[in-house]
N, C-alpha and C positions, 0 to 999 in steps of 0.2 A: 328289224324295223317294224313298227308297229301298226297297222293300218288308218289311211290318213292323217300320217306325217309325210312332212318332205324333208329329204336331205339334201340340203344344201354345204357344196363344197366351195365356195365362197363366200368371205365375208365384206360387207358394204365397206367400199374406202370413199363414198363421193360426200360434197358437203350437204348437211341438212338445210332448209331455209333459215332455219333458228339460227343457224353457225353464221351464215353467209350474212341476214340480216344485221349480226350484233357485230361483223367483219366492216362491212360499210358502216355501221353507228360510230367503227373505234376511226375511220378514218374522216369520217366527215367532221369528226370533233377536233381530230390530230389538226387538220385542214383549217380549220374556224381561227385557228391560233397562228397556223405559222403562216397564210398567206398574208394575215397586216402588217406578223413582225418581218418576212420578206421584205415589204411592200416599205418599209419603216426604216429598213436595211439600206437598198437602192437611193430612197431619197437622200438618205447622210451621206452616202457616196456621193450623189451628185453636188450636196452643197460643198463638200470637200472639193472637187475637183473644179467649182466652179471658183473658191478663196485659191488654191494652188491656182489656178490659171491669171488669178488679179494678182497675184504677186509674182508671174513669170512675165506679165504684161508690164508690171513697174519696175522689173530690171533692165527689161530690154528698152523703154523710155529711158529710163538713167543712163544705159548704158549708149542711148543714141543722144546724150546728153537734151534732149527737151524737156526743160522742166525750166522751175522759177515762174516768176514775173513775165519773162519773152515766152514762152508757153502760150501765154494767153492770145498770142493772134498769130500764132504758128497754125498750121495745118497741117495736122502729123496723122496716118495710119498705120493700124496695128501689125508688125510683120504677117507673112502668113503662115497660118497655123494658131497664133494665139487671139483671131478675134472670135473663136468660136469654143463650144465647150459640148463635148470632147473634140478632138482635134480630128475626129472621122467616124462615122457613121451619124444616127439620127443628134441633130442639132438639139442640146438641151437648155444653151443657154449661149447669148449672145453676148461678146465684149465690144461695148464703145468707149474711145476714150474722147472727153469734151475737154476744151479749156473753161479754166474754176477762176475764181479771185485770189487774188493772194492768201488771204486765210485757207484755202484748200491749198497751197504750194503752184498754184497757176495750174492744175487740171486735176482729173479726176476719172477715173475707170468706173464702169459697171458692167454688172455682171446679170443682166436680161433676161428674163426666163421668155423661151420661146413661147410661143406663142399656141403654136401645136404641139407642145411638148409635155414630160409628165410632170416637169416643177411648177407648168403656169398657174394653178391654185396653191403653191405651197404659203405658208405663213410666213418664210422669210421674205418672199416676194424678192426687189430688185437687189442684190449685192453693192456696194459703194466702197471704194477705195481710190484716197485723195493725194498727192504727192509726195506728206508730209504722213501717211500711213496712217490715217484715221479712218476707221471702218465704222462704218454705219447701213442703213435698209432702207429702204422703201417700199413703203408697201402696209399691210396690217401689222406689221412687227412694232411694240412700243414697248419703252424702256429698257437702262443700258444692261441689265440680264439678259434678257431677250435676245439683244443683238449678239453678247458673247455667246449664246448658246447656238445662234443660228452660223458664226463664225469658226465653231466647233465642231459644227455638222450637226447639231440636235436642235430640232426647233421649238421643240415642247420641253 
């Protein structure tokens, strides 16, 4: 060895700031993409399970025979378990069923985004389903695309 050198019997295994820096760039970019399409995810989930819930709510009216014309000055609630959505934990959306005119089959379901919940600004806004199975919305949603896509689960 030669004077004023050093030997070193270790080589650096730790990361440099450069490595670590461009480490967090790749993830905060990964990050940028997947938390809306997440965020994009969940919500189709919930419009699905909120059309499955209006259509588990108009068998069980069918099947408690309320429907028709006499509908309209009955006073019916929904069993328990299907006036809410999901059927346990935080509340995403709220089923009532109202009596309709006869052009709706004598009542009509909806499907109510809570209030504190994560659908309240969605663009489907309220769910509508009528006796006679005609779905429609309430809410910012226009025109009949629109509605099938928010009936799909996609609101855009």
């Amino acid at each position: 060895m030669k004077t004023g050198e050093m030997k070193t019997s270790e080589s650096s295994t730790g990361f440099s700031v450069l490595e670590l820096v461009v480490a967090l760039a790749i993830a905060a970019i990964l990050a940028a993409y997947a938390v809306p399409s997440y965020q994009a995810y969940v919500a189709r989930g919930h419009r699905i399970d909120a059309v499955i819930a209006l259509h588990r709510a108009a068998q069980a009216i069918a099947a408690a025979g309320v429907a028709g014309p006499a509908a309209r000055g009955a006073a019916y609630t929904l069993p328990p378990g299907l006036g809410r959505v999901p059927d346990h934990g935080r509340i995403v959306y709220r089923l009532e069923w109202s009596p309709a005119g006869d052009a709706q089959g004598g009542y009509e379901l909806r499907a109510i985004p809570a209030a504190d919940g994560p659908m309240r600004t969605d663009a489907c806004g309220t769910f509508v389903l009528d006796a006679l199975g005609v779905r429609s919305n309430l809410g910012p949603i226009a025109g009949e695309a629109r509605i099938e896509r928010c009936w799909s689960g996609r609101a855009t």
